[in-house]
One Martini backbone bead per residue (centre of mass of N, CA, C, O) as a GRO file, in nm:
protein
  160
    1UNK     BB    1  -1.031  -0.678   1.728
    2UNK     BB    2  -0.919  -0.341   1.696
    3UNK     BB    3  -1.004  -0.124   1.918
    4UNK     BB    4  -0.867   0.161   1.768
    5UNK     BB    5  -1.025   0.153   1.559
    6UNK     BB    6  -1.257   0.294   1.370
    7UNK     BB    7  -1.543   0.313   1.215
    8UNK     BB    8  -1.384   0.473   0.932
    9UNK     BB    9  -1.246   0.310   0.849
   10UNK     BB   10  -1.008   0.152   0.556
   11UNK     BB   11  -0.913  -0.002   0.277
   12UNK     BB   12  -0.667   0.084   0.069
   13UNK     BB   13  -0.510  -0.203   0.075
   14UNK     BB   14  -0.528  -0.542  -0.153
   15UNK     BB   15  -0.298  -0.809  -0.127
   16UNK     BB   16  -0.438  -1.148  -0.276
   17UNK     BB   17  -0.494  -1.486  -0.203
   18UNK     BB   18  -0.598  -1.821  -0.122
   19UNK     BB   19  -0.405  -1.766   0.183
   20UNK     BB   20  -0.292  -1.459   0.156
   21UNK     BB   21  -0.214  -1.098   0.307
   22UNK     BB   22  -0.151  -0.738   0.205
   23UNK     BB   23  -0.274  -0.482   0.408
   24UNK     BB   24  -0.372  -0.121   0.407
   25UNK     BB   25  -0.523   0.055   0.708
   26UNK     BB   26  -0.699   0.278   0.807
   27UNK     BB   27  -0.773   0.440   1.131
   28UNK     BB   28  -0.871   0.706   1.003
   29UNK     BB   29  -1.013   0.955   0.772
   30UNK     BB   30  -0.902   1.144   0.985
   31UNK     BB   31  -0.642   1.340   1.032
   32UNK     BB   32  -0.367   1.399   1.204
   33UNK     BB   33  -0.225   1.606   0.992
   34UNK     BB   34  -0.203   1.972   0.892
   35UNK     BB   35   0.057   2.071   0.645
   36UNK     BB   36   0.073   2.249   0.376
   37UNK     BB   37  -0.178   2.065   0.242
   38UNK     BB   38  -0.093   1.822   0.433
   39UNK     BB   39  -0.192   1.476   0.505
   40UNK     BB   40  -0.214   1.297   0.770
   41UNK     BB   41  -0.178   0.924   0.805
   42UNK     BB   42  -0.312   0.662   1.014
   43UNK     BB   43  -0.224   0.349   0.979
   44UNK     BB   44  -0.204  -0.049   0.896
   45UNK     BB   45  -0.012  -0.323   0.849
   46UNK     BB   46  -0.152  -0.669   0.744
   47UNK     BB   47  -0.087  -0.968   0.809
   48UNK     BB   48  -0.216  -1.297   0.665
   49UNK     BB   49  -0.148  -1.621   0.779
   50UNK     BB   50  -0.044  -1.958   0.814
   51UNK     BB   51   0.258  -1.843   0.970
   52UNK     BB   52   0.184  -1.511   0.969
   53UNK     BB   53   0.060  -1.228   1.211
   54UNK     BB   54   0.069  -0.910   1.111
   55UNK     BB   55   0.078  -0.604   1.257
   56UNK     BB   56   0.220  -0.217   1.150
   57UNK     BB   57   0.304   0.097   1.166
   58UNK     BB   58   0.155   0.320   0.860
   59UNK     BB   59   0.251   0.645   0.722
   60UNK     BB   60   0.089   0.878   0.554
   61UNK     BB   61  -0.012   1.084   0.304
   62UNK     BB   62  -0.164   1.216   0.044
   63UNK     BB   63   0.100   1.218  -0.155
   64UNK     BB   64   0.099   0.885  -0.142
   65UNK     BB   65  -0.145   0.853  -0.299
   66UNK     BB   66  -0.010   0.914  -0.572
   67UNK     BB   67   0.202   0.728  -0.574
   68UNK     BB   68   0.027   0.457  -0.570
   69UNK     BB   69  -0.069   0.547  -0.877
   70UNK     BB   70   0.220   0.513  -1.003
   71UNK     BB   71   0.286   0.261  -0.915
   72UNK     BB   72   0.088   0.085  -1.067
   73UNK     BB   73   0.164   0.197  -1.346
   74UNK     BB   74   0.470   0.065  -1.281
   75UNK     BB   75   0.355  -0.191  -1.339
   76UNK     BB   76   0.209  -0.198  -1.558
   77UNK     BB   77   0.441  -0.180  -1.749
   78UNK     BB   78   0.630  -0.400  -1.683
   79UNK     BB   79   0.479  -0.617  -1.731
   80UNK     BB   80   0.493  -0.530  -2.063
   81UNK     BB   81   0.760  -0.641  -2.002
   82UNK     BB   82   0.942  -0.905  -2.138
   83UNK     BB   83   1.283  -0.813  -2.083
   84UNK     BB   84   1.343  -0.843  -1.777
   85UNK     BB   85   1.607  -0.925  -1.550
   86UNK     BB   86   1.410  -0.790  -1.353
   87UNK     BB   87   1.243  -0.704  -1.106
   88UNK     BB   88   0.990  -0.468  -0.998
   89UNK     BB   89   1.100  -0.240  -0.778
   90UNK     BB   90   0.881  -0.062  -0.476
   91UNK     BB   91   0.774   0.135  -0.258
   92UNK     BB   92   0.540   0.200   0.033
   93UNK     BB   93   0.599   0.409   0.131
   94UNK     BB   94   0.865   0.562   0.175
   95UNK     BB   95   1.175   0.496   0.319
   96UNK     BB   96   1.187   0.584   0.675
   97UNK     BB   97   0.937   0.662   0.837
   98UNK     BB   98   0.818   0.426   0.827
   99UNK     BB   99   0.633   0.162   0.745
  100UNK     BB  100   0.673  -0.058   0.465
  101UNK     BB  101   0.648  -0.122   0.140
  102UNK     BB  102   0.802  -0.398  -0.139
  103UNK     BB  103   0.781  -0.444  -0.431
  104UNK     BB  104   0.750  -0.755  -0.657
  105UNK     BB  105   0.768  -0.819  -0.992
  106UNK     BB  106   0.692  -1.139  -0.955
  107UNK     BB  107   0.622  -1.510  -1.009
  108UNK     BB  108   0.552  -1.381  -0.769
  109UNK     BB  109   0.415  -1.207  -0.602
  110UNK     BB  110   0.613  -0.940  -0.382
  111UNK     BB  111   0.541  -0.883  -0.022
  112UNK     BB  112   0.723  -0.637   0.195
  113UNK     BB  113   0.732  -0.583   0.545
  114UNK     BB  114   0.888  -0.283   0.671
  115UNK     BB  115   1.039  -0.225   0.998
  116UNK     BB  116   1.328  -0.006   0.980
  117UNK     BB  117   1.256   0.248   1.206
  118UNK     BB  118   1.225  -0.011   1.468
  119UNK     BB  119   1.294  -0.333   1.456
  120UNK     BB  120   1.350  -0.462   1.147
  121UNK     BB  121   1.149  -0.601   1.024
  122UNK     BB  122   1.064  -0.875   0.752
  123UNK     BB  123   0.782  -0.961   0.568
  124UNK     BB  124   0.719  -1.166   0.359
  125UNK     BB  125   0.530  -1.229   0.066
  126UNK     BB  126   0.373  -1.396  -0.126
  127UNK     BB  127   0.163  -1.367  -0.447
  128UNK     BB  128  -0.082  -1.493  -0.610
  129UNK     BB  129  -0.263  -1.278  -0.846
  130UNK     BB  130  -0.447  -1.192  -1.045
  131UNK     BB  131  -0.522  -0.961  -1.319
  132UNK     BB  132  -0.710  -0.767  -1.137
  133UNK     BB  133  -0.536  -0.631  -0.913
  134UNK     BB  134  -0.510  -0.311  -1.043
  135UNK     BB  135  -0.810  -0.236  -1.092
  136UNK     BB  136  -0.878  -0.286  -0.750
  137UNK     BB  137  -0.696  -0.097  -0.663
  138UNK     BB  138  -0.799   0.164  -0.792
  139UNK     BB  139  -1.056   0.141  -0.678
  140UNK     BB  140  -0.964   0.195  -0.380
  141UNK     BB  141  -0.837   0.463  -0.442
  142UNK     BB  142  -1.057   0.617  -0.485
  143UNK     BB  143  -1.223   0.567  -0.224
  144UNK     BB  144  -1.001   0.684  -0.039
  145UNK     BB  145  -0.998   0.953  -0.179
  146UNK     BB  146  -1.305   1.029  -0.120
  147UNK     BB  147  -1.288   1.002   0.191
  148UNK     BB  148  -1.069   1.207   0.229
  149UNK     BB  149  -1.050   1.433  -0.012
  150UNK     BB  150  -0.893   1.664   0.036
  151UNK     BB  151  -0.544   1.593  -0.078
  152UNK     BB  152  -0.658   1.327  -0.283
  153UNK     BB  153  -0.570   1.345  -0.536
  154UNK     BB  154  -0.553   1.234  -0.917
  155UNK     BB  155  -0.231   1.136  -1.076
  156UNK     BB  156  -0.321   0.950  -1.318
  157UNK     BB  157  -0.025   0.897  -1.534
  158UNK     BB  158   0.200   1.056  -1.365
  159UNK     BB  159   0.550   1.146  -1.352
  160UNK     BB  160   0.796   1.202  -1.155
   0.00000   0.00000   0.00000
């Protein structure tokens, strides 16, 4: 156990098959610093695998939970395109800040650990996941939201 997590820790993102897991947990529901009505959270990405396992820093803001729910639509809609002739592929949070996420959205489903910011490395992990897992990360997303507060408001549905 990472004895720096907080009590209050929650798991923001699960996404996981019954081998391996890509999730991301903040490290506490208190906010790092708050800027302009945008609260800044630490944060960390965690795989989980038979072959490795590792933590790395990734800060996110408020408004990059609302990018994570449109995120979700915009896989959510590419499922539904049956002629696409590459995988649909989005980052989370935006890349250059910290440590991010890389969907791929191909079958099976590629979820990359990126810390081009400190390390460079990048932990690749497949994912079969089942058909529920977009209900499911929304069910996640609602409740970080709840949990969060404030600036941490819903625009399921809106297009950037």
């Amino acid at each position: 156990m990472d004895t720096n997590t907080q009590p209050d820790a929650i798991e923001l993102i699960r996404l996981a098959d019954p081998g391996q897991s890509v999730s991301v947990c903040l490290r506490s529901t208190e906010p790092t610093l708050e800027s302009l009505g945008v609260r800044y959270y630490d944060a960390e990405a965690v795989v989980t695998s038979g072959f490795v396992n590792g933590t790395v820093y990734l800060g996110f803001d408020s408004e990059d939970l609302s990018d994570w729910g449109r995120l979700l639509d915009a896989i959510e809609e590419a499922e539904q395109e049956a002629d696409l002739d590459e995988p649909f592929t989005a980052d989370w949070p935006q890349s250059g800040r910290t440590a991010y996420l890389r969907f791929l959205s191909d079958d099976p489903y590629v979820v990359e650990v990126r810390d081009g910011t400190s390390t460079g490395i990048v932990v690749s992990v497949p994912l079969d996941m089942g058909e529920e897992w977009i209900a499911e990360s929304r069910e996640r997303l609602a409740a970080a939201r709840a949990a969060l507060g404030g600036g941490a408001e819903d625009h399921r549905g809106a297009r950037p």
